[in-house]
N, C-alpha and C positions, 0 to 999 in steps of 0.2 A: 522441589520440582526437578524431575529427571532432563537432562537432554535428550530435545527432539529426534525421531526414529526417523522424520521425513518432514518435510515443506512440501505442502501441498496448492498450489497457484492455481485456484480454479481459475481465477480469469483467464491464463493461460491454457488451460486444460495440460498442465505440467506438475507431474509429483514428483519429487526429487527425492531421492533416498540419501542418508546421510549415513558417511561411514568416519569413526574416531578412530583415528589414529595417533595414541599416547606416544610423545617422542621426549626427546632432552631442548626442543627448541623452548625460547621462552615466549615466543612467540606466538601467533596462533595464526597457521597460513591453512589458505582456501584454494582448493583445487577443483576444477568442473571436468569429466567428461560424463558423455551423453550426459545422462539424469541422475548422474552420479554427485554427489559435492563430498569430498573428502576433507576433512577439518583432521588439520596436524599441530602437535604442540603438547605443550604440556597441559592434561587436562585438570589438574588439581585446582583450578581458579576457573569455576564454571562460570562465572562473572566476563570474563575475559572472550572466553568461548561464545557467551551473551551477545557479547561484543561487536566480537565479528562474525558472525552471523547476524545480527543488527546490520551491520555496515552491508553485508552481502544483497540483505534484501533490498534496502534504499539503492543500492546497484541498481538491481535489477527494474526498481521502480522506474530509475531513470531511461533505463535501455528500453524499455517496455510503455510507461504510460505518456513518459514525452513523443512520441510521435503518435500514438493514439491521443492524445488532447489534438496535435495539429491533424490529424485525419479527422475528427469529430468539429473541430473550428472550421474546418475548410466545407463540411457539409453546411455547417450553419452559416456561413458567408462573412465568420467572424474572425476578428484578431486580436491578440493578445501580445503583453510586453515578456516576460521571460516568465517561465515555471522552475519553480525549486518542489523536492521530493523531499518530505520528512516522515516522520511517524509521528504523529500527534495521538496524545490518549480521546480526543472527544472529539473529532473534525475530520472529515472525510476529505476535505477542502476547504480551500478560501478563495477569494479574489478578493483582492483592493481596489485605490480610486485609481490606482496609476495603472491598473491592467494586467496587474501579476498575478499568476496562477498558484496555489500551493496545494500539491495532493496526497495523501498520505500512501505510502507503500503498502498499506496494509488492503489497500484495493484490490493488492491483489491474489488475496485471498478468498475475494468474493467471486461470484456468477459474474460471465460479462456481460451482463444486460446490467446489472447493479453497479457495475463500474463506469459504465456510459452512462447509465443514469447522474451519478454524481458527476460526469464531464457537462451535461450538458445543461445541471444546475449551474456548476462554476462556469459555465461559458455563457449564460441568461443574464448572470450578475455583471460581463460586461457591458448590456445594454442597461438593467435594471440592478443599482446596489441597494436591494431591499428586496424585502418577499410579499409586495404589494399583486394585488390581482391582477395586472400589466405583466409582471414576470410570471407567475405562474400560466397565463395566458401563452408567454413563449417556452418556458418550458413543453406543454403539451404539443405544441405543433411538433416537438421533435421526440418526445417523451409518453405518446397516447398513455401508456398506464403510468404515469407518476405518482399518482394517490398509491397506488400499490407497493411500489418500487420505493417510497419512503418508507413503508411500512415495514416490509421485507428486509430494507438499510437497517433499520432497530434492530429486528432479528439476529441478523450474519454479523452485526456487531457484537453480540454478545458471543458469538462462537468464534472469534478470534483465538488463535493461540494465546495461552495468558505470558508466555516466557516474552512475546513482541513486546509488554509492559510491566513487567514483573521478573527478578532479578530469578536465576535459580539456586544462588544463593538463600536457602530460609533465612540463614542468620541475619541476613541484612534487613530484616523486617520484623525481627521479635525485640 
């Protein structure tokens, strides 16, 4: 698998072009202007490079979906304990019994209608921790097309970039 040409953030309506720059570091440093992301380092360990770019988009997730969860809470009249940002291969989210939010960065590479869609799944489960007719009841006061908008979720899930779960290293998988 080649390294990415650009990150595309539809929720953001942001595409970021990527430019490699092969150096002697051995490390792999990240640079942003405008929509530019500059990736320095040695490129011969595209595992590495993986890496952080991994690391960059979980960034972004936090700078981006944590205050959109509390602008999506504060509509619903809801509150919640702390939100952590990871990449999970099968979960768009979670919420627990204690109130914690978990949302995957890869939200945001979806539409933002499908990214509020999943905010305000995980924001129903702190009234209802189940998917009983009560919750989906509150999902739709905020969500009118939800039966769609899961359906759609299947979809964009499969068109995820595969490098957000899958090494670019081939070797590391034959």
């Amino acid at each position: 698998m080649d390294l990415p040409e650009s990150i595309d953030f539809s929720a953001l309506g942001q595409k970021w072009a990527l430019d490699y720059q092969p150096s002697s570091l051995s490390r792999i440093q990240l640079s942003e202007q405008g929509f530019m992301l500059t990736v320095t380092g040695g490129m011969g360990d595209k595992e590495q490079v993986r890496q952080a770019l991994l690391a960059w988009v979980k960034k972004k997730g936090r700078q981006h979906l944590k205050p959109w969860l509390a602008d999506v809470a504060q509509d619903m009249g809801l509150s919640y304990g702390s939100v952590a940002i990871r990449l999970q291969k099968r979960r768009w989210g979670s919420c627990s019994a204690k109130r914690n939010i978990n949302l995957n960065a890869g939200l945001l590479f979806l539409p933002d209608f499908l990214v509020r869609h999943v905010l305000i799944h995980e924001l129903t489960h702190l009234k209802h921790l189940n998917h009983s007719p009560a919750f989906w009841q509150d999902v739709k006061r905020f969500d009118t097309n939800y039966k769609e908008n899961r359906k759609l979720l299947q979809q964009y899930g499969l068109k995820l970039p595969m490098w957000l779960h899958q090494s670019f290293d081939d070797n590391l998988h034959k």
